[in-house]
C-alpha positions in Angstrom: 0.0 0.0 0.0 1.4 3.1 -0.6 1.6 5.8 1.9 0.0 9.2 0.8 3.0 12.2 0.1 2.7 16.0 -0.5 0.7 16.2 -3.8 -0.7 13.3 -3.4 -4.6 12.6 -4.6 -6.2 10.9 -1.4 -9.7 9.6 -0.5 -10.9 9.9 3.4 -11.7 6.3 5.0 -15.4 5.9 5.6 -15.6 4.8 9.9 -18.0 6.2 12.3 -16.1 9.1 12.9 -15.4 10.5 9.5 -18.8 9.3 8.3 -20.2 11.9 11.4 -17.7 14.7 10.7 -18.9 14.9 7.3 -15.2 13.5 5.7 -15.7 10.1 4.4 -15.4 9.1 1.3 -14.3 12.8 0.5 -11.1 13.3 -2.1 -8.6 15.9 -1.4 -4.5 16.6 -1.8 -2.4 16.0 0.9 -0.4 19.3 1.6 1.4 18.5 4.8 2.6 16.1 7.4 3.8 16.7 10.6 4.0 15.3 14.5 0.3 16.2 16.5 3.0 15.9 19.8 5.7 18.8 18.2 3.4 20.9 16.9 -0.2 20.8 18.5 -2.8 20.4 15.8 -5.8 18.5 16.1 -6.2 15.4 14.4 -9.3 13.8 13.4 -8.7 10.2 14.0 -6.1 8.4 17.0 -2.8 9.4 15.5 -1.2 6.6 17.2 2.0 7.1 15.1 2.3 10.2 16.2 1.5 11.5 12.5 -1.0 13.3 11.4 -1.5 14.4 7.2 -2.7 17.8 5.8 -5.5 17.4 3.8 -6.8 20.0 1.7 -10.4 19.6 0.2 -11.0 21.6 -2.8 -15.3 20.9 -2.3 -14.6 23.0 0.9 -12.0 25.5 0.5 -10.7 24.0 4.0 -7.7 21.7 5.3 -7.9 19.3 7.9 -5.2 17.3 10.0 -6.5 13.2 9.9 -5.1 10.4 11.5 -2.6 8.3 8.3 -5.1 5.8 9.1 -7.8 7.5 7.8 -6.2 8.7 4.5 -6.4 6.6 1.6 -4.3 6.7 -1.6 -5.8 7.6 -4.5 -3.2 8.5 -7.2 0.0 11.0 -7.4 -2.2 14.1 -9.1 0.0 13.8 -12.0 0.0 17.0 -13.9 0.2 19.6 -10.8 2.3 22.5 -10.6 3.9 23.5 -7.5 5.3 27.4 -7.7 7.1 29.8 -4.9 7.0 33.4 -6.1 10.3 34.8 -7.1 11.7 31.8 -8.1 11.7 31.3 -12.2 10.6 27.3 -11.7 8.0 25.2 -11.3 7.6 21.7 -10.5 5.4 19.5 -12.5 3.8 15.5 -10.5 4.5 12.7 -12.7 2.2 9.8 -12.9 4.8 7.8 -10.4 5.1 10.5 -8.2 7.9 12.1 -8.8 8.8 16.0 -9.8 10.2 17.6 -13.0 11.7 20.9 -12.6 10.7 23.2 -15.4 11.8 26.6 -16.1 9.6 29.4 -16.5 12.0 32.1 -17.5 10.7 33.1 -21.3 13.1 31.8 -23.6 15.2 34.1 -26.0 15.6 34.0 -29.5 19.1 34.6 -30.4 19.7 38.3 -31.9 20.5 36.5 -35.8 16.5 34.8 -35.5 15.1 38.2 -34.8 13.5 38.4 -38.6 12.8 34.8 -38.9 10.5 32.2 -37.4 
């Protein structure tokens, strides 16, 4: 099974508890991951590893910490862009998950192509 990443398509688990918060069976990205005992957020779920995912639904404008139990891969989201403003780059999800650096500075012609195309 594979275990849900930043970028990352994922679908919520359907139990008693997302079923009643209004979550399961809902898609979203996964935007973060971090450690409920470090940093203090609250996780829907037990996050009995100590782990809890970011997951952003688009349906709702809204992210929520769950439980990794409660998060289900979907696919990778192949085809999204990650951006940071200022820097001339931008990262593009592959179908296996991995990234491919592209370059968004505008590309010049050399000064003898001027006149042709």
């Amino acid at each position: 099974m594979t275990r849900p990443e930043f970028g990352d398509t994922v679908c919520i688990v359907d139990t008693p508890l997302t079923r009643a918060r209004g979550f399961a069976g809902l898609h979203g990205v996964v935007y973060g991951f971090t450690t409920p005992s470090a940093t203090g957020v609250a996780v829907i779920g037990n996050a009995t590893e100590d782990a809890a995912l970011n997951v952003h639904f688009e349906s709702r404008n809204e992210a929520f910490w769950f439980a990794p139990e409660l998060v289900q891969f979907v696919d990778h989201g192949a085809g999204s862009t990650v951006t940071v403003d200022g820097v001339d780059k931008k990262l593009v999800r592959r179908a296996d998950g991995g990234w491919d650096e592209i370059s968004t500075t505008p590309t010049k012609r050399p000064w003898w192509k001027f006149w042709t195309r």
